[in-house]
N, C-alpha and C positions, 0 to 999 in steps of 0.2 A: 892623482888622488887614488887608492887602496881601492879594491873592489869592495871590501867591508865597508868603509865610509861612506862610497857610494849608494851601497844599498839600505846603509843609515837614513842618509839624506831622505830617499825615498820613500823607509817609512815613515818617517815622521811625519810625511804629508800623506799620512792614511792613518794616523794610532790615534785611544786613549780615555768618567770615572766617579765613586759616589756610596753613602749607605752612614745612618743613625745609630752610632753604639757607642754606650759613654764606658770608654775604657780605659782602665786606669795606667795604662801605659802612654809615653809620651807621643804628643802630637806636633806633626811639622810645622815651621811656622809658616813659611811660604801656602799658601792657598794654590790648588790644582785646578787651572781654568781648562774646562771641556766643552769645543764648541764644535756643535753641532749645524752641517748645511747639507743642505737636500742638492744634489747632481743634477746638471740637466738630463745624462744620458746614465741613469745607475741599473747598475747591475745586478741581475739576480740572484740570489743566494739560492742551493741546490740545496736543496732537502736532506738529499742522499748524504751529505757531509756529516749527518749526526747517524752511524751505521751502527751495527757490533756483529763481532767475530765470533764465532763457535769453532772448541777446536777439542779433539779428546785427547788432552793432556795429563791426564790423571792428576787432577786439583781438582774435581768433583763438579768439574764444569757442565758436561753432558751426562752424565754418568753421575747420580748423587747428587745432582744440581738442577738442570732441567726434568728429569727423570730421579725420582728417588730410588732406597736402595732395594724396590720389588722391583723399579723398574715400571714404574707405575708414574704420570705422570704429579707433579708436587702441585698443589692447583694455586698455593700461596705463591709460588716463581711464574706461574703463569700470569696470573690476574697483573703483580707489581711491573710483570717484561708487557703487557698486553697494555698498562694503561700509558707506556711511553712513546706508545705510536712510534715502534721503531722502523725507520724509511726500509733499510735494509739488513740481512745477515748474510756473511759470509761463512762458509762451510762446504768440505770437511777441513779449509783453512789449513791456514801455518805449514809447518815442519810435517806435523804427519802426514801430510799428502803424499810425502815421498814413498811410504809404506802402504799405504791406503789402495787397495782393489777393491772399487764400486759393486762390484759381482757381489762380491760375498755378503753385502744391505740393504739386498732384495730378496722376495721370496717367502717363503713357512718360515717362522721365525724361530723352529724349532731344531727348522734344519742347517743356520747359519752358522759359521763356523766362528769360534773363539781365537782370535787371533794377539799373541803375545807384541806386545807394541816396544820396537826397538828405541825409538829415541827418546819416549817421557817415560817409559818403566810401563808395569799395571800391564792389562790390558784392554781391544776392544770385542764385547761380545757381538755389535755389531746389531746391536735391538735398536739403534738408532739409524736406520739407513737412508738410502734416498726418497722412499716415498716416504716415511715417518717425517724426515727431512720438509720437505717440500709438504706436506698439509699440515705439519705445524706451523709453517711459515703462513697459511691461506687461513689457517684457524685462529695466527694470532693477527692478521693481517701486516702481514711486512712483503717486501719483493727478495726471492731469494738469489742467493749469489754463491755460484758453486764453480767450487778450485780442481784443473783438473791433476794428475799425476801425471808431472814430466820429468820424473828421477831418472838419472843414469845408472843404476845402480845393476846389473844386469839379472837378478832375481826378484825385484819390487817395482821398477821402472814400468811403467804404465805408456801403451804405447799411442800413434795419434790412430789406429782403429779402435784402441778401447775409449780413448773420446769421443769418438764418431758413434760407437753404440750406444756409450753414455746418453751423449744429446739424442738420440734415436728413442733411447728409453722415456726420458723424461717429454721430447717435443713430439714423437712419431706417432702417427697416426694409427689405427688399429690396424691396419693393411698392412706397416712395415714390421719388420721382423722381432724386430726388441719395443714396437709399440706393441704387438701381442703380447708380447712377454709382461709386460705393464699391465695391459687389459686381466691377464690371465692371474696376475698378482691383486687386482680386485678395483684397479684405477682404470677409468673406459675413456674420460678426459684428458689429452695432457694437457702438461701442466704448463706447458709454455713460456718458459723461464727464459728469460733475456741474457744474464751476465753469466760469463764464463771467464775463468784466469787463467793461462797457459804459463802454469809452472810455478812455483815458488823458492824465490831467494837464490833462484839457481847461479849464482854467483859464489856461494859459497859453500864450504865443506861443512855438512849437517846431518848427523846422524849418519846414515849409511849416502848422501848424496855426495859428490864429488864436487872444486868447484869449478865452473864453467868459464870459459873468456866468451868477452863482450860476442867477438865474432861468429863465436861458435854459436853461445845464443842465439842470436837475431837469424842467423841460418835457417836453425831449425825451427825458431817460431815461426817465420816466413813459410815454410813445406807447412806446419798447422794451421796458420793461421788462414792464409790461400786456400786452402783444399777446405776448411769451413766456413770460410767467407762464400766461395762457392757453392756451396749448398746448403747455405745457411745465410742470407744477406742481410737479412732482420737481427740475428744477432749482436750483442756488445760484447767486443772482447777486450778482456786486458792484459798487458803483457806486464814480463818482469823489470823493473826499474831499478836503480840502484845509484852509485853517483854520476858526475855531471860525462863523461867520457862514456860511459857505458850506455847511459841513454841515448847519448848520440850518433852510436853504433846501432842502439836497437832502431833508432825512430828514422835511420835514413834508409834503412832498410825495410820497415816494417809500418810508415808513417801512415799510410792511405790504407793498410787492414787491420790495424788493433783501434779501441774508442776509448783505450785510457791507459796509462804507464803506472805501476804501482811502485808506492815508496812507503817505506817503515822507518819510523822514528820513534825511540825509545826514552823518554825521560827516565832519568834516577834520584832517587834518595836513598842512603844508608838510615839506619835506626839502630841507634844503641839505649837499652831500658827506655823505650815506649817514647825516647827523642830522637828530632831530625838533628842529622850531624855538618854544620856550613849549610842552612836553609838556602843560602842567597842563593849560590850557585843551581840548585835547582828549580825554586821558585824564576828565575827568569832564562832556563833552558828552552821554550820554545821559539827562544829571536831565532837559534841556530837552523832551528826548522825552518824559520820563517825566511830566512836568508838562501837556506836550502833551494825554498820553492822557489825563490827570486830570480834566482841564477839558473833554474830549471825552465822560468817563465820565460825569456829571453828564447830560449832553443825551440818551444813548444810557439811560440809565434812567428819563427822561424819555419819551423816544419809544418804548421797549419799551414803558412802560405804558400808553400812550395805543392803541397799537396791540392791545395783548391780548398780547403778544408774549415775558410774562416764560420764558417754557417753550420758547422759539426765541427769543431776543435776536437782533438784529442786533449783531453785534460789529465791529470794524478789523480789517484787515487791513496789517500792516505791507508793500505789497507790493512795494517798493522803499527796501534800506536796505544800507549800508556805512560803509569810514570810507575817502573819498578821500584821494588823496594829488598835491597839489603841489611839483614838484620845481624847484629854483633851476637855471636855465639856461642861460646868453646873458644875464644880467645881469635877469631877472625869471622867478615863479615861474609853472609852467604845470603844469595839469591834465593826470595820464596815468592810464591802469588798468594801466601796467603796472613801478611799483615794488613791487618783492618787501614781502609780508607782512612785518613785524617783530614783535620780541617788546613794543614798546609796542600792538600793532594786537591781541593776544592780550588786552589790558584793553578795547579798547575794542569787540571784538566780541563776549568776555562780558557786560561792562555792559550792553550791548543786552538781549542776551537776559534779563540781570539782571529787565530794563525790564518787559521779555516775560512775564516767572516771576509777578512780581510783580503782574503787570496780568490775568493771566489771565482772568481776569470778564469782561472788556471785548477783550483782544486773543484773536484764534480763529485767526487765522496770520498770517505773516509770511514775506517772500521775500528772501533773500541773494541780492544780484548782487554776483559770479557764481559758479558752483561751480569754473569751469574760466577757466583764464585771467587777463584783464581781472578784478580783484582776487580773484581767485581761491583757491579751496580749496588746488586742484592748478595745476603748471605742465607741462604738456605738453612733449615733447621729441622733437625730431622724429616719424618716422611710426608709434609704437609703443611710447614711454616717456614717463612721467611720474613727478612726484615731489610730498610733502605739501607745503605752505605750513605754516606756524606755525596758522596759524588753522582750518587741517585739524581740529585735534586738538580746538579747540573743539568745533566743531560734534559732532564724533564724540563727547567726554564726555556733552554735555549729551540729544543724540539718547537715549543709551545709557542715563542715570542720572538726568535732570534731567525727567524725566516722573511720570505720576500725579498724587497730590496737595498741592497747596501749605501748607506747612507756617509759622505764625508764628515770625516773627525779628527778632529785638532787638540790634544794636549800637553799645555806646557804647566811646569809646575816641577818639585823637587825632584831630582833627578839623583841616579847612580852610576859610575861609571864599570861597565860589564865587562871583565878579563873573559874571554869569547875562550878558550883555549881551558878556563877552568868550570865551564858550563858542564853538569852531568847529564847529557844526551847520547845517544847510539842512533846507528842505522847508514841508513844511505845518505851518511856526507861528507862531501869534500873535505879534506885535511885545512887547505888553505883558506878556508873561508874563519876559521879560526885561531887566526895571528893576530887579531889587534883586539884594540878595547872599541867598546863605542857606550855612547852617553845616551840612556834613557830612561825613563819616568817611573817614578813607583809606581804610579797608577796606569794599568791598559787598560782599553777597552773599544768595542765596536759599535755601530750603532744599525741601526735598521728600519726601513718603511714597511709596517703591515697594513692591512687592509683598512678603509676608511681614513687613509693619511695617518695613522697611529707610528709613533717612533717608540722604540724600544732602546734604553742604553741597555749594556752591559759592562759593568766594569770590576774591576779589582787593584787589591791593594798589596804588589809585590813585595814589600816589608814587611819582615816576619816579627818586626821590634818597634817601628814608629808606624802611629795611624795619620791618616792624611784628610784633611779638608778639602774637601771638592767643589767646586762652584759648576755648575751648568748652564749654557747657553745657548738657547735654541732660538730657531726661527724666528719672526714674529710671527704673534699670532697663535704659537703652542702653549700651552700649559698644563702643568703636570697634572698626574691622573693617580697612583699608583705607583709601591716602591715596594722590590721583596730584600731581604737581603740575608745570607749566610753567615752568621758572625758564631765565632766563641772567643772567650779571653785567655781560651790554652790554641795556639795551632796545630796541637797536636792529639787535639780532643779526637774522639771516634765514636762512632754510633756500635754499641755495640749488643748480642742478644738480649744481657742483661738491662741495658738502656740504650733503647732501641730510638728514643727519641731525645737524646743529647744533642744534638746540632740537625735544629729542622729550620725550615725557611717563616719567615717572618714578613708581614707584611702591616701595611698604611695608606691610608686613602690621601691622597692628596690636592689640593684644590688651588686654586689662584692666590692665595694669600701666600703658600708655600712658593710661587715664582723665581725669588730672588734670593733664596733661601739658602745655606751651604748644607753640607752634610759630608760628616765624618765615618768614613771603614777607614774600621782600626784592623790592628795587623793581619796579613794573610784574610781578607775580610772580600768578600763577594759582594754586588748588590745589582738590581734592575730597577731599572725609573722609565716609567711609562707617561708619556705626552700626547695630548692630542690638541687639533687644531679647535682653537676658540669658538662658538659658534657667533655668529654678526646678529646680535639685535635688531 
């Protein structure tokens, strides 16, 4: 049997769905049974899995995004990033790291230097540095997660002593050399920041970076990682990830001092006049990821145990992932971050997290680029308004309801069969995990135990053309509570400044009469159905 097949079989004993919208498009006739059973030994779902990435790209991310254009914080980006209780943020992230000297975003902010940024254009004035960094992160309360520069580049290459004073700066005490320098910069507390990245993407040629083989990697992360695992043992590090050969060059070298392997996954959609072009193929791009982790899982219980490691795993770290969007132009389609969310991008940014729910074991977080902006949560509007995106409201269910523990799910019901080879996804994966077809369900979804026995589904309906009937079946003893759900009859609706409230979430109270009830999401449709356990007379 195919290693795809394989890891077919496997999800389907973990996948899959539900939502009220009379649409005038056709409905399947097959009914989608979703059944839901509580684990004896389930697993926790990690917080951290709902992240986002900050990165200064010049798409008006950090710059005209967080900060408007005095430079002044935008209080309408704050409040809408403040009320999603974001677990974590990575920064200064991505690609720029490779260019980025920490030095120059400390200090009188008068005297920082202006620096012309090589690989997204623009530049960074650099008014957003590490302590700005780091007490936005305390003011919005999130945990921050800072990337260090491990470029090869021999004029921007950042070395492992400018890591060392880095974390000196941010964690050192007023006694050590670069904790004065803190103090003296007007911080007398540090700030005691846990997660640190060693490197990014260094597998490949990126801007001014060079790319690296596995070997040479896992080398030098080892001289890093060692020398701050040593005077730093509190610390979480994570290192760079990439496909299935590469990890396993870093992690047999590297298994007992990094606490997480980072992978990037890229969904796509093209758009031509304000339509998606082959929906399919994108709406069900994250199996690939999800197959991804599968075959990553396998290695990483592998290396847990060889290390003593089952009681502190190393897990992934999804810490770059979205669903681009290519827009037809001048006669060919080009890459921007900055078309409006749709209600197809609402499928394909739950599936992820689907990915996520479901992988729990293995993934321990995950970073959405970007909260603001360049594909953004929120879109910024001049000096002091903003408004949701579509995909706002994702994140905010799932933060809210889509935690605790992971609950077993079962759906069968109308199926597609997925050419894996013509999925639009990037990143770290394997070529051969994409040679066959495999057969799965319009409808995914995941489910969850929160507090007081509450289940939470989550589901969606990967058909961008037929809506699906869904039947649910839980427990004895549960009965519903409560249903939100994401609909519009365009999937390619968008929340936009001018109508900012085009696709907002919707809800309904539910009670025991609703028990055996079906319910229809129609195409590319979202929804959550909240159960609780019965009380006894």
């Amino acid at each position: 049997m195919k290693t795809t097949k394989i890891i077919y079989i496997c999800l389907c004993l973990s996948l899959y769905i539900c939502s009220g919208f009379a649409s005038d498009k056709k409905i399947a006739g097959q009914t989608t049974t979703v059944s839901i059973e509580i684990p004896d030994h389930p697993v926790s779902i990690d917080p951290m899995i709902y992240g986002q990435m900050l990165e200064d790209c010049n798409d008006k991310v950090i710059y005209g995004g967080l900060l408007n254009d005095k430079n002044e914080e935008n209080p309408a980006v704050f409040e809408l990033l403040k009320s999603l209780r974001m677990p974590v943020v990575r920064w200064p992230a991505g690609t720029y790291i490779h260019e980025y000297d920490w030095e120059n975003g400390i200090g009188p902010k008068e005297e920082r230097p202006v620096i012309n940024c090589i690989r997204w254009g623009g530049y960074d004035n650099n008014l957003f540095g590490t302590d700005e960094f780091l007490q936005w992160c305390q003011k919005i309360g999130t945990e921050p997660y800072i990337n260090f520069n491990m470029s090869n580049h021999p004029d921007y290459a950042g070395s492992l002593g400018d890591a060392l004073n880095w974390i000196e700066y941010v964690n050192g005490t007023a006694e050590t050399a670069f904790g004065m320098q803190r103090v003296a910069n007007g911080r007398a507390e540090p700030y005691n920041v846990k997660y640190w990245c060693i490197g990014n993407e260094n597998y490949g040629s990126y801007g001014i970076h060079k790319a690296e083989t596995a070997e040479f990697y896992a080398g030098k992360l080892y001289t890093w990682a060692s020398t701050i695992k040593s005077l730093y043992p509190e610390l979480s590090l994570l290192g760079v990830g990439h496909v299935y050969d590469w990890n396993k060059t870093v992690l047999e070298k590297n298994g007992d001092l990094i606490d997480f392997l980072a992978a990037h996954y890229y969904m796509g959609a093209r758009m031509k006049d304000g339509v998606i072009q082959e929906p399919f193929y994108t709406l069900f791009s994250p199996i690939r990821a999800e197959m991804q982790i599968s075959k990553n899982a396998l290695l990483l219980d592998e290396v847990n145990r060889r290390f003593g490691r089952t009681d502190n795993p190393v897990r992934l770290s999804v810490d770059e992932w979205n669903c681009r969007h290519e827009v037809f132009s001048n006669g060919k389609y080009a890459f921007t971050r900055n078309d409006d969310r749709r209600q197809f991008d609402i499928v394909t940014i739950a599936g992820m997290l689907n990915v996520f729910v479901r992988q729990c074991k293995y993934v321990g977080m995950a970073n959405y680029i970007f909260p603001v902006n360049g594909h953004g949560l929120i879109r910024s509007v001049g000096e002091d308004d903003a408004y949701r995106s579509t995909i706002y409201y994702v994140f905010d269910f799932y933060r809210k309801y889509m935690i605790g523990k992971k609950m077993n799910i079962d759906i069968k019901g109308a199926t597609a069969t997925v050419p894996l080879h013509k999925l639009v996804i990037e990143g770290n994966m394997d070529e051969h995990l994409s040679q066959d077809e495999v057969v799965l369900p319009y409808v995914d979804g995941t489910a969850v135990m929160i507090a007081d026995g509450i289940i939470n589904i989550a589901l969606i309906n990967r058909s961008h053309e037929t809506s699906h009937k869904v039947k649910l079946v839980l427990p004895e003893g549960y009965i519903p509570l409560k249903r939100w759900t994401l609909e519009s009859d365009n999937i390619n609706a968008a929340n936009t400044e001018q109508n900012r409230a085009n696709i907002t979430p919707q809800s309904i109270s539910l009670s025991k009469k609703h028990l055996n009830s079906t319910v229809i999401i129609p195409p590319c449709g979202f929804t959550l159905v909240q159960y609780k356990k019965a009380s006894v007379d």
